[in-house]
C-alpha positions as CSV (number, residue, x, y, z in Angstrom):
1,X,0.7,-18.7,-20.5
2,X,0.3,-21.3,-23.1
3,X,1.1,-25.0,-22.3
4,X,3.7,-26.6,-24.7
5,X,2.3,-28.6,-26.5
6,X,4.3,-31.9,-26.1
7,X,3.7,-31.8,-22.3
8,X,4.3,-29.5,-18.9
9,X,8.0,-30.9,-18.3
10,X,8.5,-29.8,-21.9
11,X,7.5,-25.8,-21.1
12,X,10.4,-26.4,-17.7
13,X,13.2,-23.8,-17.5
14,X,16.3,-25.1,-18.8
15,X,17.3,-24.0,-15.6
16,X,14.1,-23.8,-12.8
17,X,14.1,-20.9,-10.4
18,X,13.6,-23.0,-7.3
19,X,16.5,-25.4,-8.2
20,X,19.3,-23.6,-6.1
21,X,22.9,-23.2,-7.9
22,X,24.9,-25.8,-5.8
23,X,28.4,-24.3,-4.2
24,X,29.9,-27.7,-4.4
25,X,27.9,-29.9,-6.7
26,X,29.3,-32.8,-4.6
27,X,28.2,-32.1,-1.9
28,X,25.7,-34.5,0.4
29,X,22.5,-33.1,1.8
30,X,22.1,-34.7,4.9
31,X,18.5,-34.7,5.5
32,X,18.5,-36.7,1.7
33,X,20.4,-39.5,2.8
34,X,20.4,-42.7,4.5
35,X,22.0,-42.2,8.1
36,X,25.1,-44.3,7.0
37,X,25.4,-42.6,3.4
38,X,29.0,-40.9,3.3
39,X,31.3,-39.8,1.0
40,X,34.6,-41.8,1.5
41,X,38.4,-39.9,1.0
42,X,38.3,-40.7,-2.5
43,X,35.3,-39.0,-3.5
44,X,32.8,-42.7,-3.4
45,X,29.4,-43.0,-1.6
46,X,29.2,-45.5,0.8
47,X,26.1,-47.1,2.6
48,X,26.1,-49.3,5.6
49,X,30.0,-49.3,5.0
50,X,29.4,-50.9,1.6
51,X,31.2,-48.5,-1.7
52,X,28.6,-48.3,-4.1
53,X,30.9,-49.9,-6.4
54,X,31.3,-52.6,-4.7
55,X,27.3,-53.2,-5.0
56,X,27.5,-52.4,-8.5
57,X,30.3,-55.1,-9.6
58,X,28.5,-57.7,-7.3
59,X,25.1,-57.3,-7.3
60,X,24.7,-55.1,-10.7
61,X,22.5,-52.1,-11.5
62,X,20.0,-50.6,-11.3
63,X,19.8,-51.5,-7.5
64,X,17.3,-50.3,-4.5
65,X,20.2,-50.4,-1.9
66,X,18.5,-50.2,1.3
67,X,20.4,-49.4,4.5
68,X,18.8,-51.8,7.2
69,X,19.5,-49.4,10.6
70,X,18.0,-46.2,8.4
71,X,15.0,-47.9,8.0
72,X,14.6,-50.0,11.6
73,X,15.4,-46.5,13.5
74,X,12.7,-44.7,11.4
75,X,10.2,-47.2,12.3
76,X,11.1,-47.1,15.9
77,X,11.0,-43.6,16.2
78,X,7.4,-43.2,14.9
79,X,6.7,-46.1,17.2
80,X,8.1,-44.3,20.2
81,X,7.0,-40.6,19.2
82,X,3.4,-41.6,19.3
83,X,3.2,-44.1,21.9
84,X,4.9,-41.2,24.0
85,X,2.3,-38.4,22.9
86,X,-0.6,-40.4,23.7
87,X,0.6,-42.5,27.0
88,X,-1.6,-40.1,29.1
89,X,-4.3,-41.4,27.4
90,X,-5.7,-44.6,25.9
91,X,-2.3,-45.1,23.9
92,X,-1.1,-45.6,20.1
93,X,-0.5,-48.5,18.1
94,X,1.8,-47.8,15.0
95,X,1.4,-49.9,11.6
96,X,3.9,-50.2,9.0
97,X,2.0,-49.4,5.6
98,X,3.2,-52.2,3.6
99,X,1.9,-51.0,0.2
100,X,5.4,-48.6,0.2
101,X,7.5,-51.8,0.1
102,X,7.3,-54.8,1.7
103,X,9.1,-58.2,1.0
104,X,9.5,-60.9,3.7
105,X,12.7,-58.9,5.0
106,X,10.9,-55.8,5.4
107,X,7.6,-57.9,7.4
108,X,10.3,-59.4,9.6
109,X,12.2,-55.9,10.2
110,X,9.0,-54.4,11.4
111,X,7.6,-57.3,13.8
112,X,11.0,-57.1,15.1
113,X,10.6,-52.9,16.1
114,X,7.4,-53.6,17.5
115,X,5.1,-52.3,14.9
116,X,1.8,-53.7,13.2
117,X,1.2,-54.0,9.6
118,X,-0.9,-53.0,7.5
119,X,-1.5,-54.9,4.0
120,X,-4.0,-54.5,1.4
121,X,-4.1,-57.0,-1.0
122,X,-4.3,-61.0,-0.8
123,X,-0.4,-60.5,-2.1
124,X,1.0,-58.5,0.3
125,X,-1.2,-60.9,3.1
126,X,0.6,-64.0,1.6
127,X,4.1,-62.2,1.9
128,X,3.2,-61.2,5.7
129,X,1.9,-64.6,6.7
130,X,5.1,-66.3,5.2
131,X,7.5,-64.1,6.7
132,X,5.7,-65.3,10.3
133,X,4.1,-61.9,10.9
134,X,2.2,-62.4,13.7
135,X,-1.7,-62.0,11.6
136,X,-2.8,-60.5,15.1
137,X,-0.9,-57.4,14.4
138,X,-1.8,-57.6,10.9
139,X,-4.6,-55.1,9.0
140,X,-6.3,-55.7,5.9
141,X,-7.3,-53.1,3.8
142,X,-8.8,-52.5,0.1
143,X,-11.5,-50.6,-1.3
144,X,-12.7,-54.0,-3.6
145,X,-11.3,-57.4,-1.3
146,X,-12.6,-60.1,-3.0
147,X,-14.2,-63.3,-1.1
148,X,-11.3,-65.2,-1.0
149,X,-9.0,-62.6,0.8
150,X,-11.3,-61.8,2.9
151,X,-11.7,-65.6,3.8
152,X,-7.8,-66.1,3.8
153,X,-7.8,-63.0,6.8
154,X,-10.2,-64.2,8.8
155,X,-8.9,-67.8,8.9
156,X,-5.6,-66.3,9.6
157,X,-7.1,-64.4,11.9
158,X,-5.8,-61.0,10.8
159,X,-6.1,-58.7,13.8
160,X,-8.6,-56.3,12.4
161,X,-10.3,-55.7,8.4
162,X,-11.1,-51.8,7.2
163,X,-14.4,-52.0,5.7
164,X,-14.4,-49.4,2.9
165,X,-18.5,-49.6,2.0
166,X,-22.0,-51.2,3.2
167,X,-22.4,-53.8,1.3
168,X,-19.2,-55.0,2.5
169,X,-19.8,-55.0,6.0
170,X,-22.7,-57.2,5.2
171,X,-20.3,-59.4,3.0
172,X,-17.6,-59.9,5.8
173,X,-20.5,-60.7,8.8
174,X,-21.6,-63.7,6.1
175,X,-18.2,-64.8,5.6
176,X,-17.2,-64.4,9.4
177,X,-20.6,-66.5,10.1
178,X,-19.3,-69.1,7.4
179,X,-15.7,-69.3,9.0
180,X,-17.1,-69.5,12.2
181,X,-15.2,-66.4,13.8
182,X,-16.0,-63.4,14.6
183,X,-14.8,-60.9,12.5
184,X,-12.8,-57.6,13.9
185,X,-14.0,-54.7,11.4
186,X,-12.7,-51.1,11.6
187,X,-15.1,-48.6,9.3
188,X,-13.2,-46.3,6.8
189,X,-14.6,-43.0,6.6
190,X,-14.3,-40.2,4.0
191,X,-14.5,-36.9,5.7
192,X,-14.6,-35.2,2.9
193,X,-10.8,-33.6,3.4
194,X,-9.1,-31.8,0.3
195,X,-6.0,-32.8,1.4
196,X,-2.7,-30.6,-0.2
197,X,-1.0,-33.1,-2.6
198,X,-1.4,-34.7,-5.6
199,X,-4.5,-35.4,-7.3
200,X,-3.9,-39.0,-7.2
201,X,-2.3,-39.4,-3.7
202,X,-5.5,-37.9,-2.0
203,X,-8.3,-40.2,-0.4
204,X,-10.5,-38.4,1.7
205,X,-12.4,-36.4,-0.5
206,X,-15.8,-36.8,-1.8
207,X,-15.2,-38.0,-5.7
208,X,-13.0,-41.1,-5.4
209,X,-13.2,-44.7,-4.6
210,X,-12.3,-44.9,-0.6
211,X,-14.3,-44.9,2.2
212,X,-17.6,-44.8,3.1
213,X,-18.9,-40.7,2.9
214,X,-19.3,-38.9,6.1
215,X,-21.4,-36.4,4.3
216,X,-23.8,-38.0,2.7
217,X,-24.8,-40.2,5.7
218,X,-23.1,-43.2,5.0
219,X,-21.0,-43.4,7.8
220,X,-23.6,-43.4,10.9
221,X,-25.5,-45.7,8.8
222,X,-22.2,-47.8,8.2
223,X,-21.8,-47.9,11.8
224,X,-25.7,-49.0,12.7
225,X,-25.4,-51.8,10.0
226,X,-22.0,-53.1,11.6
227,X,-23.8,-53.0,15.0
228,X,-26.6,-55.2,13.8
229,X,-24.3,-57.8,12.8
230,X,-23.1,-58.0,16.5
231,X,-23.0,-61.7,16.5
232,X,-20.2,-61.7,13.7
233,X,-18.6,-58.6,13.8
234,X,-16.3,-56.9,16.4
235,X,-17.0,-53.1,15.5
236,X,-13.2,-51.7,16.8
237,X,-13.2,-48.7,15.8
238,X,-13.1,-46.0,12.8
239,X,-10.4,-45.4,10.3
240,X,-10.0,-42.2,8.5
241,X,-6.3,-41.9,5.8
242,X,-6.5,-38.2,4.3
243,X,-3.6,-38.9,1.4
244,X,-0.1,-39.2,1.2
245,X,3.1,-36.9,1.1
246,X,1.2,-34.3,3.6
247,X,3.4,-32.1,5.4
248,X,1.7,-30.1,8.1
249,X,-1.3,-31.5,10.5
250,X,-4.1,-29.2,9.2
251,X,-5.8,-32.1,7.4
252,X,-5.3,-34.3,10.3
253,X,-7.0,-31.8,12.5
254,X,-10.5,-31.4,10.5
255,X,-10.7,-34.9,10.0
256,X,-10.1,-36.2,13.7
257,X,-12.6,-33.4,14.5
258,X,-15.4,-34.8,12.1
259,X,-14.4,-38.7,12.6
260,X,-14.9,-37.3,16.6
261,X,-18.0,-35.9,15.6
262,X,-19.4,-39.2,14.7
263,X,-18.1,-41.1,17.6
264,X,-20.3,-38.7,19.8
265,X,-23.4,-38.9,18.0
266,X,-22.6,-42.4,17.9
267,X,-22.6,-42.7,21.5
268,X,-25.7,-40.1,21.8
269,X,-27.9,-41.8,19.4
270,X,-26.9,-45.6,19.2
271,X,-25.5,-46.2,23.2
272,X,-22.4,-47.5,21.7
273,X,-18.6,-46.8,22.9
274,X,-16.2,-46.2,19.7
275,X,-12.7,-47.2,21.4
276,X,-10.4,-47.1,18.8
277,X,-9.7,-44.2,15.7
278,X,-7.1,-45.3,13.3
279,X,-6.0,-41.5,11.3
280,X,-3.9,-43.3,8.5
281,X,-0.7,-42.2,7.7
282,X,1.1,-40.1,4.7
283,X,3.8,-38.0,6.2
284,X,6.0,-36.2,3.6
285,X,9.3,-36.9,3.2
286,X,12.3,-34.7,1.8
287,X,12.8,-36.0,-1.6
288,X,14.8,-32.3,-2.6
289,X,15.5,-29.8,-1.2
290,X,12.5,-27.9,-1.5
291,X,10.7,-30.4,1.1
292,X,10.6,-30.1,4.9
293,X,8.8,-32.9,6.5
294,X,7.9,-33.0,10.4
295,X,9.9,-35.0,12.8
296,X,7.6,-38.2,14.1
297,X,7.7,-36.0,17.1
298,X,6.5,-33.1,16.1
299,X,3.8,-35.2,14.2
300,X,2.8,-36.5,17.5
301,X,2.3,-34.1,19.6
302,X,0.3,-32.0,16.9
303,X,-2.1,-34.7,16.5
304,X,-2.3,-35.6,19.9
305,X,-3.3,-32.1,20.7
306,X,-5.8,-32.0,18.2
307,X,-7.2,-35.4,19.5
308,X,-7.2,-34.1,23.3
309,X,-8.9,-30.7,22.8
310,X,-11.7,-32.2,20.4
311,X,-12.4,-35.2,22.4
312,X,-12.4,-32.2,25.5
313,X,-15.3,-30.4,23.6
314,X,-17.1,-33.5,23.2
315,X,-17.1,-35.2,26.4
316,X,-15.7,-38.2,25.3
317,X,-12.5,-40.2,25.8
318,X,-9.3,-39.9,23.9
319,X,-9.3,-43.2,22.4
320,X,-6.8,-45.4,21.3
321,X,-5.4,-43.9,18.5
322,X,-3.1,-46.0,15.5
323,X,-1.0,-44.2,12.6
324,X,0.0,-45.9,9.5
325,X,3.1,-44.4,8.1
326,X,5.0,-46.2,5.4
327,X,6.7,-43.9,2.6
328,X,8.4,-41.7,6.2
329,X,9.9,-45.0,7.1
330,X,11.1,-47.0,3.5
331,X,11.8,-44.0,1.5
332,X,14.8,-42.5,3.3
333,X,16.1,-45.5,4.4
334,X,16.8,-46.2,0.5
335,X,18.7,-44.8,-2.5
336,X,18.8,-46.5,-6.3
337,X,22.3,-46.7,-7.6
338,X,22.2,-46.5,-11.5
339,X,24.8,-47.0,-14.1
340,X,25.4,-44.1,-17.0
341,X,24.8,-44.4,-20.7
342,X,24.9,-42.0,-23.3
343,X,24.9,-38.5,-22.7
344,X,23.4,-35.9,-24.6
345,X,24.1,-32.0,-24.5
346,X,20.7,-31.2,-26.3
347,X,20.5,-28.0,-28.2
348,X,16.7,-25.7,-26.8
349,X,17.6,-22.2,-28.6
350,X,19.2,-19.2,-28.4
351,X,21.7,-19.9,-25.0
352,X,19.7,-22.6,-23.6
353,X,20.6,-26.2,-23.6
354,X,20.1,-29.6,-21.1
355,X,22.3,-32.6,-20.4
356,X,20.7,-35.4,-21.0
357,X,21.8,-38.8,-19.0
358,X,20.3,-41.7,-19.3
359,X,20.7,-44.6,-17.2
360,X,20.3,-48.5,-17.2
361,X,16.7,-48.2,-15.6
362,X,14.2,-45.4,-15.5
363,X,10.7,-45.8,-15.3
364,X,10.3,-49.4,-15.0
365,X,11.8,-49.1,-11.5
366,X,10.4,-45.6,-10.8
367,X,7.2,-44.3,-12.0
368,X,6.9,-41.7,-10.1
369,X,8.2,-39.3,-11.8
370,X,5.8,-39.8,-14.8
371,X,2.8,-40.7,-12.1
372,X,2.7,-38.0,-9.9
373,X,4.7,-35.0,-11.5
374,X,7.6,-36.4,-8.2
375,X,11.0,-34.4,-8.1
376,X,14.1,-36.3,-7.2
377,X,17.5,-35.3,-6.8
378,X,20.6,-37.3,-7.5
379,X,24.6,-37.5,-7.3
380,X,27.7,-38.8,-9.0
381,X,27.9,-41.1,-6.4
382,X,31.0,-43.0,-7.9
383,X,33.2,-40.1,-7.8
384,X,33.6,-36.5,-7.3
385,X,34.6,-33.6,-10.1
386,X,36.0,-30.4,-10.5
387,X,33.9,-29.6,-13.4
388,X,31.3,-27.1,-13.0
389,X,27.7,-27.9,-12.2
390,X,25.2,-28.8,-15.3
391,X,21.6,-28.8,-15.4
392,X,20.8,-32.4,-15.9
393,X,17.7,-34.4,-17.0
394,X,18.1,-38.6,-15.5
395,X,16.2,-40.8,-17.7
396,X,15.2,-44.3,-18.6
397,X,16.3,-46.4,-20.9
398,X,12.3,-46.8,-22.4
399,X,10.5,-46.1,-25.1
400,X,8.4,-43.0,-23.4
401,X,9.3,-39.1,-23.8
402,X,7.9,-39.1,-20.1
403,X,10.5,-41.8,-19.1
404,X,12.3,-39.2,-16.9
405,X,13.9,-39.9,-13.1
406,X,15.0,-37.1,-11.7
407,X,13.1,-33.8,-14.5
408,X,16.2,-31.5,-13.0
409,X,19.3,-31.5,-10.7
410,X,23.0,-30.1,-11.0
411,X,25.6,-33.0,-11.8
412,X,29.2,-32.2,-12.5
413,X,29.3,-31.4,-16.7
414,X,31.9,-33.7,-16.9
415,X,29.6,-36.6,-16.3
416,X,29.8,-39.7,-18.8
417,X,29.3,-43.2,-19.8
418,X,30.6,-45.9,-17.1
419,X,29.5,-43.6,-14.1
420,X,27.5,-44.7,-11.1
421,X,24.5,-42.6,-10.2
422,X,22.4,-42.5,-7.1
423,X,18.8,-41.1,-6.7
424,X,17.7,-41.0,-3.1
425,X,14.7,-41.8,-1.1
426,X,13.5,-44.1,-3.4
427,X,12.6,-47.3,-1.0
428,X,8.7,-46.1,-0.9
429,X,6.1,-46.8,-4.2
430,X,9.2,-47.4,-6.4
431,X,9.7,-51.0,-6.5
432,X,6.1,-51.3,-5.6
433,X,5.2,-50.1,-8.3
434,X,7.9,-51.3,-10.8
435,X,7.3,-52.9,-14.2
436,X,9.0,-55.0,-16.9
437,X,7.5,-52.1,-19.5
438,X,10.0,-53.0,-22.7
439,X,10.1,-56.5,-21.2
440,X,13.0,-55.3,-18.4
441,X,13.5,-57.3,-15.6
442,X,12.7,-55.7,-12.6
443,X,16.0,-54.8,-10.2
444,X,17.5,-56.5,-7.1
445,X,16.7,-54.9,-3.8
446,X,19.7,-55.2,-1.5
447,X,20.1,-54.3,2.2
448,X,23.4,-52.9,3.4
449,X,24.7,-53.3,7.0
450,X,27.9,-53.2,9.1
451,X,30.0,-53.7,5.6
452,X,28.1,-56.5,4.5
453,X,25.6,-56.6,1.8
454,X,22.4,-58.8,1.2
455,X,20.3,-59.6,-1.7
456,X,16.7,-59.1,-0.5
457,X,14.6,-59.5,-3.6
458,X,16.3,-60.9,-6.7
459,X,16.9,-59.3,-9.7
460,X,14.4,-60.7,-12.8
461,X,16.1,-62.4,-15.3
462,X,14.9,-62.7,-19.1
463,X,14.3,-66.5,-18.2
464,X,11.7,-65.3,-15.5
465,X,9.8,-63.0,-18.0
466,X,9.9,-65.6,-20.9
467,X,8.3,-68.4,-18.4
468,X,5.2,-66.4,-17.8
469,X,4.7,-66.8,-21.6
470,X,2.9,-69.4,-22.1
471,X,1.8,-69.0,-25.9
């Protein structure tokens, strides 16, 4: 079959087989929501007790409403799940991958649940160490840290570094020996793991920038050169991440085997204990309905098992094992409510036709969709209909064809301008990743709680963009 020619999302169905025909188009899937989504008598969402109208008249839109309990009981339940599955053994640490979203809210919510986290750029380090996160539970990672961030960590003393290659383990010892600490490394090995996602949201293959290859050699040579520098480095332990959006343990359980692997011929051929394995993090979420992640439960006892049997075969100790989710914890805890604009019924041939709406944001606030080929889903989330369902594309307000939000869902057809639309699970990689592409302000981030709703991040303002420019 022949690609079209202006792009894959141009050759889509007008209607896509695995997009199921809704029997009540207003209808809220559960498992897509916050915990405290609902829809009220009259038809409105409602998060943490707040109407999304409400939000939109006081805060505007586009908005990344996030509901505060969603995301603290996500977080402790990983916590808990894992400290649970591996209590008969050495224990689990959990760290809050901060590279989903963080802002000094966010640091504080997960210090508060009893998590670590885990940065990876001098930026998200300076938003930590503001918000008072204790640096001992902190973790700095980064496949190219400069000198300065790496100074910044250990003077903070951040509670371990990832290494991602030789020649910086030989750069952290010198800068540890300048600082005058010694410096807590943890190794990040490629395994060499074709992990089943996206292209761009695997990291522990063989061709890309991560890690230090377990293949080639690297890795046991990593681990001697880490040794050597004894005197300024604290070797903790090995780190292995396989990707992100992973759904099922398989990946987990050939990479624990071959990171477990090293730690015995570690042991064998260099006398030394490895203590600690970090296995990353990247647990799907349900972002339609074709998705079924794990339960952190589930995910927990699957790994540990894995752990126990191969550290069984091996003769050695289960060791303290840490996970790193991030996207499982911000993404469902978080919707983005959208206003309507202009609505077009566009015209494909023969029978075939698609709604276009486009809304007062797009990919500015969520790339995704253009980045990684991501399906959302969406509702009229400012009232219900009686109309009967329409394919609809969402899209931005921006000067790209690939400026798309949600590529297909079922909205009522009588949708139109003035409306309020929300996309869920949107609180991981989205503001992240956000841009003033077209010179748009980036949107306000709000948390929503017991009725009461709180600016987080502020919303840009032209006057913000404009000061940058300096010519």
């Amino acid at each position: 079959m022949r690609a079209h020619e202006a792009g894959a999302l141009h050759g889509n169905d007008p209607a896509p087989t695995w997009l199921p025909y809704p029997a009540d188009v207003n209808a809220l899937l559960e498992d897509l929501w916050s915990g405290s989504t609902r829809r009220e008598a009259d038809g409105e969402l409602s998060v943490g007790g707040v109407r999304v109208s409400r939000i939109a008249e006081e805060i505007g839109t586009p908005a990344l409403v996030v509901d505060e309990d969603d995301f603290r009981a996500r977080a402790r339940r990983f916590r808990t799940a894992f400290a649970r599955a591996f209590a008969p053994h050495a224990g689990a640490s959990t760290y809050y991958a901060g590279k989903a979203f963080l802002c000094g809210a966010v640091a504080r919510w997960v210090e508060e649940e009893g998590l670590g986290l885990d940065v990876c750029t001098g930026g998200e380090l300076a938003v930590a160490l503001r918000a008072g996160f204790p640096p001992e539970r902190l973790a700095l990672h980064g496949n190219n840290k400069s000198d300065e961030e790496l100074r910044r960590a250990l003077r903070a003393g951040v509670g371990r570094i990832v290494a991602d290659s030789i020649e910086e383990i030989d750069r952290i010892a010198s800068l540890a020996r300048e600082t005058g600490v010694r410096a807590p490394v943890m190794l990040r090995i490629t395994t060499g793991v074709e992990a089943h996602t996206h292209e761009f949201i695997a990291t522990a293959h063989e061709d890309q920038k991560f890690g230090i290859s377990l293949t080639a050699g690297d890795a046991f040579t990593a681990v001697a050169r880490a040794l050597e520098h004894d005197a300024d480095l604290e070797l903790i332990g090995l780190h292995s991440h396989i990707g992100s959006q992973i759904f099922d343990t398989g990946g987990f359980e050939v990479a624990a085997r071959r990171v477990l692997d090293l730690v015995a011929r570690v042991r064998d051929e260099l006398g030394h204990t490895i203590d600690h394995l970090d296995l990353g993090g990247g647990f799907g979420v349900m972002y339609n309905s074709q998705h079924t992640p794990s339960p952190a439960e589930a995910l927990a006892d699957g790994i540990a098992g894995i752990v126990e049997k191969q550290c069984h075969e091996l003769d050695l100790p289960v060791p303290h094992v840490a996970f790193e989710p991030g996207r499982a914890i911000a993404g469902p805890s978080t919707q983005t409510l959208y206003t309507v604009g202009t609505v077009k019924d566009v015209h494909l041939g023969g029978p075939h036709h698609r709604v276009y709406v486009s809304v007062d944001g797009g990919m500015s606030d969520n790339v995704r969709t253009a980045l990684y080929d991501a399906d959302y889903s969406c509702l009229l989330s400012g009232r219900t209909s009686d109309a009967a369902p329409a394919v609809v594309r969402v899209v931005g307000k921006h000067c790209e064809s690939g400026d798309i939000v949600v590529k297909d869902e079922y909205l009522p057809a009588d949708v139109r301008r003035g409306d309020l639309v929300s996309v869920p699970v949107t609180g991981a990689y989205c503001y992240s990743l956000a841009s003033n592409y077209n010179h748009v302000p980036r949107p306000a981030v709000v948390t929503v709680k017991d009725g009461t709703v709180r600016t987080i991040v502020r919303r840009e303002t032209e006057d913000d963009l404009l000061a940058l420019d300096v010519g």
